[in-house]
ZADRENVEX-229722 format. One line per field, with one value per residue (C-alpha): residue number from 1; residue in three letters; x, y, z. Coordinates in nm, 4 decimals. Example, Ala and Ser with C-alpha at 12.3 -4.5 7.8 and 13.67 -1.06 7.14 Angstrom:
<atoms>
num = [1, 2]
residu = [ALA, SER]
xx = [1.2300, 1.3670]
yy = [-0.4500, -0.1060]
zz = [0.7800, 0.7140]
</atoms>
This chain:
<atoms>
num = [1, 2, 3, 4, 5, 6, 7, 8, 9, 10, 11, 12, 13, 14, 15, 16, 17, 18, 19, 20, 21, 22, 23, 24, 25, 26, 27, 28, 29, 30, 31, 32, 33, 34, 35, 36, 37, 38, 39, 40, 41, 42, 43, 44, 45, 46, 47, 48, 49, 50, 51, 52, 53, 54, 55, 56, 57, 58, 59, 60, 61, 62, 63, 64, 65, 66, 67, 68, 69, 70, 71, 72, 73, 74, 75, 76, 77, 78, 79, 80, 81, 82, 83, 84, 85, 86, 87, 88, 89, 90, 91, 92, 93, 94, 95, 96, 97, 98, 99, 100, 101, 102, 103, 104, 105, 106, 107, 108, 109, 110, 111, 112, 113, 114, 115, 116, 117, 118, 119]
residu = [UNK, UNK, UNK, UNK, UNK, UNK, UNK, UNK, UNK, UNK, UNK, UNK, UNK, UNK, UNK, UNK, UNK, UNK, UNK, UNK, UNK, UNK, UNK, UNK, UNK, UNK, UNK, UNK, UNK, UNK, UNK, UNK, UNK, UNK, UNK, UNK, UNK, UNK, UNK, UNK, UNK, UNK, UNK, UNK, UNK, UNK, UNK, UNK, UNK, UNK, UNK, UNK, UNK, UNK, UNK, UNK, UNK, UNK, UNK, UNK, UNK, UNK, UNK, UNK, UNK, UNK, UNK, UNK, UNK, UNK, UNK, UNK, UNK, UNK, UNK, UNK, UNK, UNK, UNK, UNK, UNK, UNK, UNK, UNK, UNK, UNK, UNK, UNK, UNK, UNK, UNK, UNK, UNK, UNK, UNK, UNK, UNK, UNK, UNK, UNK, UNK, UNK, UNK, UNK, UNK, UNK, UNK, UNK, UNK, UNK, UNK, UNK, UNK, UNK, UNK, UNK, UNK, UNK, UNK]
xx = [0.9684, 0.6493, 0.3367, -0.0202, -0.2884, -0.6907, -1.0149, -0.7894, -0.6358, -0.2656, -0.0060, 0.3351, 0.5758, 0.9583, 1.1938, 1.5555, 1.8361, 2.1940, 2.5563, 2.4259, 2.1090, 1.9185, 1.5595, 1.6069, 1.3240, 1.0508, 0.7637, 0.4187, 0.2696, -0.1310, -0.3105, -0.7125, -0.7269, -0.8003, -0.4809, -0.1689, -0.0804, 0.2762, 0.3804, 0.7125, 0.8910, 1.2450, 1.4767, 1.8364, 1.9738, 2.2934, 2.6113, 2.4617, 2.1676, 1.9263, 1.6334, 1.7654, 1.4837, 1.2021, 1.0431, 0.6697, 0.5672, 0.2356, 0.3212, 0.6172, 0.5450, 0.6395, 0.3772, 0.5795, 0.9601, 1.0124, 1.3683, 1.4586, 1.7924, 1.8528, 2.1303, 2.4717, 2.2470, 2.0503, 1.7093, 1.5377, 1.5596, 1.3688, 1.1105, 1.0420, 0.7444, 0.7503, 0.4308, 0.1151, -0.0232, 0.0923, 0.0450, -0.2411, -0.2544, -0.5593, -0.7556, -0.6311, -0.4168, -0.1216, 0.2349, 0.5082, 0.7362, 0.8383, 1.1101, 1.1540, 1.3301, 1.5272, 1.6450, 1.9079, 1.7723, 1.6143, 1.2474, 1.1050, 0.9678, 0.8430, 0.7587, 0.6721, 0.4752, 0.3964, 0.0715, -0.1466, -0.4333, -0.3024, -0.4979]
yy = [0.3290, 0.2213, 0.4933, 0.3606, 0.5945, 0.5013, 0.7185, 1.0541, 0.8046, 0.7491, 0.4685, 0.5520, 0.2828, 0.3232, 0.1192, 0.1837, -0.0987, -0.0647, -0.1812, -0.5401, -0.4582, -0.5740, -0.3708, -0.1555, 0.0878, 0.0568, 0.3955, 0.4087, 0.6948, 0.7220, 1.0361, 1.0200, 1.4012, 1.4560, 1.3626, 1.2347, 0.9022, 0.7827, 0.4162, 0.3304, 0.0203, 0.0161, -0.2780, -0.3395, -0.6214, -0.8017, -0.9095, -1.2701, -1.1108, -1.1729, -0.8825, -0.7890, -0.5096, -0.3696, -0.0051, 0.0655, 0.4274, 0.6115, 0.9383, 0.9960, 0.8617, 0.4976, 0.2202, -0.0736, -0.1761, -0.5364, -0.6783, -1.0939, -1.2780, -1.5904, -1.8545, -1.9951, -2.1976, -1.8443, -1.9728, -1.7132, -1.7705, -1.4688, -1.1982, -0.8500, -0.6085, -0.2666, -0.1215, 0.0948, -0.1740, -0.5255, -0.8652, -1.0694, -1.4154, -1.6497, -1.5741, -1.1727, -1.1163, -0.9259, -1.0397, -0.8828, -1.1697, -1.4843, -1.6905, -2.0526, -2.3514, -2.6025, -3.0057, -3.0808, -3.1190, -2.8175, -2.8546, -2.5920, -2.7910, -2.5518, -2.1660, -1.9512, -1.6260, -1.3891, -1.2010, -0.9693, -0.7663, -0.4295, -0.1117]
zz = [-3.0278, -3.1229, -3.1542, -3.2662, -3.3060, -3.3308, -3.2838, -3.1570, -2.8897, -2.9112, -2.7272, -2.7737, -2.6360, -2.5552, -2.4792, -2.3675, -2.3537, -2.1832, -2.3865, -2.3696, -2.5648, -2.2519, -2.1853, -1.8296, -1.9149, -2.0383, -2.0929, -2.2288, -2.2717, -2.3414, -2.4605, -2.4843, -2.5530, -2.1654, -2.0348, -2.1017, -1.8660, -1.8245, -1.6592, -1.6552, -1.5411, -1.4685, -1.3880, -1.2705, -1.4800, -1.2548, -1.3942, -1.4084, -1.6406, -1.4049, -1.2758, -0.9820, -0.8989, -1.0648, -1.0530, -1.1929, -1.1942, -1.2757, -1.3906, -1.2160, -0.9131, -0.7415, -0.7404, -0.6997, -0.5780, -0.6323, -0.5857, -0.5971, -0.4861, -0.6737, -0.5827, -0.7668, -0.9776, -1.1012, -0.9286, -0.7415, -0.3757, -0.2419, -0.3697, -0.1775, -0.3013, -0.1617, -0.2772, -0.2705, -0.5000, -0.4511, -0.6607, -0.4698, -0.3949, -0.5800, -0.2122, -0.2593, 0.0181, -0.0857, -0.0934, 0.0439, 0.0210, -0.0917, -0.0172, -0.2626, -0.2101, -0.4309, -0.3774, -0.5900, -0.9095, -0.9518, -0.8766, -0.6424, -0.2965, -0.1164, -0.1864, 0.1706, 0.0812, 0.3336, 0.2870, 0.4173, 0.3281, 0.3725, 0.3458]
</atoms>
């Protein structure tokens, strides 16, 4: 846990790790004297140690569901957001998915997003 406090403001960060001493949650809390705000980020780790899904939350509630595939070389192969706020792309259309491709040695040839500018 670390807290720092300036000017009556305060940012207290926690962070919780499973067996493996691998981060799955993560929780800052900010107090300004008005109100107390609380984001939290969660993420399943899979038994190749790779993120299988993340979770961001604004005081309590769900902001973001993001979950990725990778393949038998541990590359990601596909990215899903689920989202009341998504990433945007350079133009700001925002992505729901992405799905990336591989040759043989490893270099990424093509990557296929699929955006939209959602409401």
């Amino acid at each position: 846990m670390v807290h720092y406090q300036a000017g009556g403001n305060s940012v207290e960060t926690k962070l919780s790790l499973d067996e493996f001493g691998r981060e799955f949650k993560r929780e800052l809390i900010e107090n300004n004297k008005i109100k107390i705000t609380t984001f939290e980020i969660e993420q399943d780790i899979s038994v190749n140690n790779k993120i299988a899904s993340k979770k961001l939350y604004l005081n309590k509630r769900l902001l973001r569901e993001e979950n990725y595939s990778y393949d038998l070389f541990g590359r990601v192969t596909d990215y899903q957001c689920f989202s009341d706020i998504y990433p945007e792309t350079p133009e700001g259309e925002k992505i729901q998915q992405q799905n990336y491709h591989w040759d043989a040695f490893s270099n990424l040839i093509r990557c296929e997003t699929t955006a939209d500018n959602i409401n």
